[in-house]
N, C-alpha and C positions, 0 to 999 in steps of 0.2 A: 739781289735777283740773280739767278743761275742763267748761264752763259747762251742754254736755250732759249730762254725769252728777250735776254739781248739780240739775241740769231731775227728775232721777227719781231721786235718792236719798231712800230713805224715811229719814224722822225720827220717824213711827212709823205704827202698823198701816196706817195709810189712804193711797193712792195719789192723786196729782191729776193728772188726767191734761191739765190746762193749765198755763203755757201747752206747747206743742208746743218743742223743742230747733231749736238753729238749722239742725243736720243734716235734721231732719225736714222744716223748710220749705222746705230748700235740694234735696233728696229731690222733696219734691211738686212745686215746680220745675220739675225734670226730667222727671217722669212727666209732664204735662200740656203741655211743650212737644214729647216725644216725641209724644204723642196728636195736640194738634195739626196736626202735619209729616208724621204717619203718615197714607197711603191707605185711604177709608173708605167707607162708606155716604153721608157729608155730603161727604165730597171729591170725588164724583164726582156729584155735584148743585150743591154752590158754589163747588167748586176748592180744591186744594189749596194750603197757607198752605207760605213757606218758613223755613227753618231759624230765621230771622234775625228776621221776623215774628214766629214762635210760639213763639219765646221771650222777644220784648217783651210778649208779651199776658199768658203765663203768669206772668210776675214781676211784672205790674200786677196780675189777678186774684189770685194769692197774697195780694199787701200788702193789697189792700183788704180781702178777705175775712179776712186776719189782724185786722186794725185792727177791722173789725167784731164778731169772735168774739170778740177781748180785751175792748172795752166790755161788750159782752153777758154778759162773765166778771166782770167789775167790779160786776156789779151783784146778783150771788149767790157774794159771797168767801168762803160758809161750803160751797158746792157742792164736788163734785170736778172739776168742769170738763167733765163730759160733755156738757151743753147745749151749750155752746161750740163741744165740737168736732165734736158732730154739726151746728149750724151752718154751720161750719169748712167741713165737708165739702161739704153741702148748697149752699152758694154759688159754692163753688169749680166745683162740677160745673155748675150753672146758666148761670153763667157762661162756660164754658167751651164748653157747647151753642150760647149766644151769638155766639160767635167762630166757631165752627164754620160756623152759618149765615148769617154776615155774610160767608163768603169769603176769598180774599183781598182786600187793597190793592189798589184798581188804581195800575198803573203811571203816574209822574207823567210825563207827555210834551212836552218844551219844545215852545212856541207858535209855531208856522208861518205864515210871511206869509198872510193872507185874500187866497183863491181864490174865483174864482167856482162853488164844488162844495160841495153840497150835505154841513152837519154829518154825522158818518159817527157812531150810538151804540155806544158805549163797552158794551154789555152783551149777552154773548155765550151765558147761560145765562136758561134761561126754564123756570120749577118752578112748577106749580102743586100740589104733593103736600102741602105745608101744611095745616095742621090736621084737623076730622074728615073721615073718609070722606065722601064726600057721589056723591050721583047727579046726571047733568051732562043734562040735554037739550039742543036747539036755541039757545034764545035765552040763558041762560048761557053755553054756549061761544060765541056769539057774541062776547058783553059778556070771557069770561076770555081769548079767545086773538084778540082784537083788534089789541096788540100786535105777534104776528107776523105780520101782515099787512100792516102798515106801510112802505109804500116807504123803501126803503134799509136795512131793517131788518137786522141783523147775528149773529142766534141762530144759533149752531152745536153747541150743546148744549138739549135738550127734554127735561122729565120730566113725565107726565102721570099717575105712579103716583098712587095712592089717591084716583082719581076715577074714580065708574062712568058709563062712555057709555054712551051709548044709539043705539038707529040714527039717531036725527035731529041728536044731535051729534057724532057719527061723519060723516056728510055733512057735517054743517058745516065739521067738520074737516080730512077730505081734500084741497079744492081750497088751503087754507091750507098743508096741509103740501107736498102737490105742487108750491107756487108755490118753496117754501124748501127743498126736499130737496137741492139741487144743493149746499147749506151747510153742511148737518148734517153731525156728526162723529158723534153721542152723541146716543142716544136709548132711553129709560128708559118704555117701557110695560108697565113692571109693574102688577098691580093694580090692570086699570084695566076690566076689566067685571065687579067682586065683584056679588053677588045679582042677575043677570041671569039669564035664561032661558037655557040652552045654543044655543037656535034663533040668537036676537039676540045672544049674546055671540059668537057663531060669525063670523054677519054683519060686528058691530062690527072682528074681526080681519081680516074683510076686505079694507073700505073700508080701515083706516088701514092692512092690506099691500102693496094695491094703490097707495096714495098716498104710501109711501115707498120703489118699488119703483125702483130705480138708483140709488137713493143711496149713497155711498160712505161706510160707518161704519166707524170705530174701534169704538167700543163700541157694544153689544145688549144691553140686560134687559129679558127677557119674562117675569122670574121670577113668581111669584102668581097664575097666571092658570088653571088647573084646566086644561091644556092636551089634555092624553091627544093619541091620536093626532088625532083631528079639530081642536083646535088648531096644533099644529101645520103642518099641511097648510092651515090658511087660513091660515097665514102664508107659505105657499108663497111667492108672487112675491114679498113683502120677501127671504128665505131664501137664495132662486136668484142674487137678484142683489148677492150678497153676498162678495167674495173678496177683502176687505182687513179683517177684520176681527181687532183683536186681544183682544178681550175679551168674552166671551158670558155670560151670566145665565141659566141656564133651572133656577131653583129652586123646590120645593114646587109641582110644577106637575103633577104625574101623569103623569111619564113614563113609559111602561110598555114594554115588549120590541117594542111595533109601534111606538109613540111616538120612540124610541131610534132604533128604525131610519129612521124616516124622516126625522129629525132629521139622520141619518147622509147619506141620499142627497141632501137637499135643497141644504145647504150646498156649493158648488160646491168651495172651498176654505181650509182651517184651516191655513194656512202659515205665515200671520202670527200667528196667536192666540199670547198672551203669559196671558192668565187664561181659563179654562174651569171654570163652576160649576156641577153638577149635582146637589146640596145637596137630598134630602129628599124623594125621590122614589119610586114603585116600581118600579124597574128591573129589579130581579131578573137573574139569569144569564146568562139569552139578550138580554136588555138592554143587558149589559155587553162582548157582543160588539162590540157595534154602536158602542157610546162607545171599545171597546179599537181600532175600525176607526178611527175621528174624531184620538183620539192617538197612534196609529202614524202620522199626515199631519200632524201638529201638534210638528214639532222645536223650536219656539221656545218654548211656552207653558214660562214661569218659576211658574204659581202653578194646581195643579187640584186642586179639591176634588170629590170624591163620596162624599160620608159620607151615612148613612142614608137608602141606596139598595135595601137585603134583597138586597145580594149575595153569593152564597154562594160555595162553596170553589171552583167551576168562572170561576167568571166573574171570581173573584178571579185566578185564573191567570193571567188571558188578558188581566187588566187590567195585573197590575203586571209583565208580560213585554211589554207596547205600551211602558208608560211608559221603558223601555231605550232608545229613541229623542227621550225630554224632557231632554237632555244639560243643560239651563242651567234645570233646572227649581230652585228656590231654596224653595218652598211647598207638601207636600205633604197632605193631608187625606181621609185614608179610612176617618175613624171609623166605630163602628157599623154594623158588616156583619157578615154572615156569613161570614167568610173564612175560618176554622181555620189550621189547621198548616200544612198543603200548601199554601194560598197564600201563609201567613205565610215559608214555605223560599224561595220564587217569589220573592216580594219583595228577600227577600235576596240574591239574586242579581241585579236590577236595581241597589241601589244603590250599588252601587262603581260603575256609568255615572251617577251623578249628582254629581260633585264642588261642585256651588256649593249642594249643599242647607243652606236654612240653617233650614227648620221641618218638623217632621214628628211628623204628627198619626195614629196608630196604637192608639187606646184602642178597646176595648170591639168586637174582631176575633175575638174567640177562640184568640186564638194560644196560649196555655197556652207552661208552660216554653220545648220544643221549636222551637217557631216564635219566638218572643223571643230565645232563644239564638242561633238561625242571624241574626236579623234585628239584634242589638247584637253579634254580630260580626262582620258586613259595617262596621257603622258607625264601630265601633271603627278601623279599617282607613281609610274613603273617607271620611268626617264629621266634623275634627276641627272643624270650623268652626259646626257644629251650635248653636242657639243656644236652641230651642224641643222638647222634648222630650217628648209625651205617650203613655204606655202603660198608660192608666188601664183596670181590668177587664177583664184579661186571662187571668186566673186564673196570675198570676206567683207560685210560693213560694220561698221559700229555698234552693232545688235551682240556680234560674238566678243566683243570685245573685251568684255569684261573676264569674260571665261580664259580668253585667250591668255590677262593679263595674269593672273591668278598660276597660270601652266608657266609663264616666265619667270614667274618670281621666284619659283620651286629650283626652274635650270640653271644653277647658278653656274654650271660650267659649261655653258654655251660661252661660243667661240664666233658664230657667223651665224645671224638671224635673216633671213628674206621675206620679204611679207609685199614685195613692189606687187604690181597691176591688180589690188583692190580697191576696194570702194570706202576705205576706213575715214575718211576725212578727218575733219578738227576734231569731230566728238572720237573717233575711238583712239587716234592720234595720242590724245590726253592721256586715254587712260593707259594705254601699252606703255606711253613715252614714261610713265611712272613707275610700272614695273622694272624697267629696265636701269633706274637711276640709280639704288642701293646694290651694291654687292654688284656681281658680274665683273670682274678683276679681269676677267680672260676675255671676255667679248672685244672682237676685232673689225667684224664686219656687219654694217648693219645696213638693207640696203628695203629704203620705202617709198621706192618710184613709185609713181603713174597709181595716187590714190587719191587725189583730187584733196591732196593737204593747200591749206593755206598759210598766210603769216603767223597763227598759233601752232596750226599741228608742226612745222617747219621748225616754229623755237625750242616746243617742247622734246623735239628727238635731237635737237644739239645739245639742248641741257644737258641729257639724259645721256650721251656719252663724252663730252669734253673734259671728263676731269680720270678716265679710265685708263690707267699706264696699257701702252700698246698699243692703243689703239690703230688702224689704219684707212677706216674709211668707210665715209656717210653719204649712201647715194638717196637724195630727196629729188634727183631731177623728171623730169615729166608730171609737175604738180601746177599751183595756179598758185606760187610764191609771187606777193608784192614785191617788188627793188627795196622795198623797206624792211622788209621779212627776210629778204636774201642777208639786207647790210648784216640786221640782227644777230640771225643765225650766224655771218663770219665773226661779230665782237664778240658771241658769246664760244666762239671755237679761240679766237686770241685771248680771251680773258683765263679760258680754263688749262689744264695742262697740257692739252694737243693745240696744234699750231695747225692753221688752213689748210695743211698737205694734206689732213682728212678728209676734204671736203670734195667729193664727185662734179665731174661736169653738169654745168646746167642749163646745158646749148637746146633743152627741150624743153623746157620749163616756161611756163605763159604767165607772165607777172597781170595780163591784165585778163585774166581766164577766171570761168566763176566753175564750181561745180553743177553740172544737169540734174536740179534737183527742185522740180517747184515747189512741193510741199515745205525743205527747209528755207526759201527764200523769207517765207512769209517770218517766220520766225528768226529773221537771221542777224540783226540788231540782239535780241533777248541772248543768244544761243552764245555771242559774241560774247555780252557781259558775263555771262556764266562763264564761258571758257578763261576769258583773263581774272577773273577771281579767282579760279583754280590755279594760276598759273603766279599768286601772291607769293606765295612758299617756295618757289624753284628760283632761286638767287645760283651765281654760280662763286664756288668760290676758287679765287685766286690762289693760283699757286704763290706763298710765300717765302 
């Protein structure tokens, strides 16, 4: 037997959950050098780290933070190792933020005969969004943005989010950035007039639109800024002179159906756009014409989100029949709307034009059966590449199930499945948890809260991942698992080749909870035997 199942074979009642198995460490590894190398919130403020990088940093933060948990275990050997490994965890992430905000390497540059030309600095990004919010007037921004003022100076990346200007460091500001605008690539004014007067925060947009107006950007975040339409329209001249842009941010910002629109007219051209974020706003329908105008011009964008936007069934049309023109789009995100049925059909019909989709975020849409059905059978068909899968709160039950299972069996390189807050119980539980059993090497996250599973639908989604290298975690909580169903489900997570760390909290889960269903009570002895006959064939096998 391999030294991980030594790691968590009980000897008796009590579990220890240190140290961690060498799979596990070799698992966190991975996750933190994927995190690293992945495009983020901190990679577009320090730059992104490569492959090769972020996974020398993540196999040193492992070791050390191993080394450190295990002493720390050494010193309470009558403990279960919890301390440790929340530790464990705690450092590793710390750490990891660390890395994040130190950047990458710079590149080492062999040394060139001495010229008479002036040192050229090596630092091409310049953040002052560190620590608290704080409000910025004159002689602060003087003293913070000194720096780019500096002959020869070389920033081509700016983020001034989470500092509030003011008008007298907004003047200060402009002739500064006016001097460097000709440089900039990337420039990050999000959140940068919080608790201002609407008069002066209006102002403050601007001085700094007027002072980076020609400048040639790759990237814009103006996300946090309470924009409505009168922000936006100060940022007019930034806006207008704008037609290489491939990445826009205008989140939580109060976008409203005039807002939309004018966002729409002002941008001369979205040709290039490759990311468009319109994340948390209130758009509404006649809003969403005006964003469906923006992505009908926008063939390139690979990554758009507009989720919790109160878009409803109409705008939902209009949206996901633009997107039939985002051919190479690879990232799609349109939770939390009002979309229903009829757009959820619409949708369906866009995405057989999207063969390179590789994420697609569709929870909590209202699509009910019917629109789930039409929209995992387009996928089934265009998506076998699909790797990210969410259809949380959709009011999904056991009716689509079958359809549902049929579209999984196809994705075999799904990576992370969500399907929590429906109504799929034991009956569709069976037949998804079957799909999911053969094949799926890469599936890591599979998460089927708050669907009124019982002791059967409970065993059949452990089966169904406990023997999958990688895996990392099985969230079943918020159901009406028996104590017996719970025990189950952990023998058959210890029996297969993942060990219990898969297994999610179940601080919500009602062992003595029935599903709200009169019709299935009457039937619910018959429905029982059925389901454990099907359940003859799912043995798990032991790692040998």
């Amino acid at each position: 037997m391999d030294s991980a199942a030594q790691d968590f074979q009980p000897r008796t009642f009590s579990i220890k959950l240190w140290p961690p198995s060498e799979n596990t460490r070799l698992m966190l590894v991975e996750r933190m050098t994927k995190n690293l190398c992945t495009e983020s919130i901190f990679s577009k403020k320090y730059g992104l780290l490569g492959k090769e990088e972020a996974h020398e940093n993540a196999k040193r933060i492992e070791e050390e933070c191993f080394i450190s948990a295990d002493e720390h275990f050494k010193q309470e050997p009558d403990g279960d190792g919890s301390s440790a490994v929340q530790l464990y965890a705690k450092e590793t992430s710390k750490m990891m933020l660390e890395v994040l905000k130190r950047g990458p390497r710079a590149t080492v540059v062999p040394e060139a005969p001495e010229v008479d030309a002036p040192c050229q600095p090596a630092d091409t990004v310049f953040d002052i969004s560190g620590g608290n919010r704080a409000f910025i007037e004159a002689d602060e921004a003087k003293e913070l943005l000194s720096l780019l003022s500096k002959p020869g100076s070389s920033y081509k990346r700016i983020c001034f989010s989470n500092r509030s200007f003011g008008i007298g460091a907004a003047n200060v500001a402009a002739p500064i950035l006016e001097s460097i605008k000709n440089q900039l690539t990337e420039v990050d004014i999000s959140d940068f007039v919080a608790g201002r007067p609407e008069d002066e925060a209006l102002d403050v947009m601007r001085i700094f639109s007027k002072a980076l107006e020609g400048s040639v950007l790759r990237y814009l975040n103006i996300s946090d800024n309470a924009l409505g339409e009168k922000g936006v329209r100060a940022f007019s001249d930034l806006l207008k002179s704008q037609e290489s842009l491939e990445e826009l941010y205008v989140m939580n910002d109060g976008i409203s159906e005039e807002a939309a629109k004018a966002l729409s007219e002002l941008i001369p051209s979205t040709e290039n756009l490759k990311v468009l974020h319109f994340h948390n706003n209130m758009t509404g329908d006649e809003g969403a014409m005006s964003i469906a105008e923006m992505v009908k011009q926008s063939p390139n964008i690979e990554s758009f989100r507009c989720s919790a936007t109160r878009i409803g069934s109409e705008g939902g049309v209009a949206l996901a029949e633009s997107l039939g023109t985002c051919t190479r789009l690879k990232k799609l995100d349109l939770r939390d709307n009002l979309f229903g049925v009829e757009a959820g059909i619409a949708l369906s019909k866009t995405l057989p034009k999207l063969p390179d989709l590789v994420e697609l975020y569709i929870s909590d849409l209202n699509l009910e059966n019917k629109g789930t059905i039409a929209i995992v059978s387009a996928l089934k068909q265009s998506a076998p590449h699909l790797e990210v899968l969410e259809l949380a709160g959709n009011e999904i039950n056991a009716k689509a199930a079958p359809e549902l299972a049929e579209c999984l069996t196809a994705m075999q390189s799904l990576k992370k499945l969500t399907l929590a807050e429906n109504e799929l119980k034991d009956d569709g539980a069976v037949i998804i948890a079957k799909s999911l059993e053969d094949g799926h090497t890469g599936l890591k996250e599979l998460d089927v809260s708050t669907n009124m599973l019982q002791r059967v639908g409970a065993r059949c989604f452990a089966q169904a991942i406990t023997n999958k290298p990688g895996f990392v975690k099985l969230n079943i909580n918020g159901n009406f698992i028996s104590d017996e169903g719970i025990d189950e489900v952990k023998k058959i997570l210890k029996d297969g080749k993942n060990s219990l760390d898969v297994l999610g909290p179940l601080d919500e889960n009602e062992p003595e909870g029935e599903p709200d269903d009169e019709e299935e009570e009457e039937d619910a002895e018959d429905d029982n035997d059925e389901l454990d006959s099907k359940l003859q064939n799912l043995k798990v096998e032991q790692d040998r």
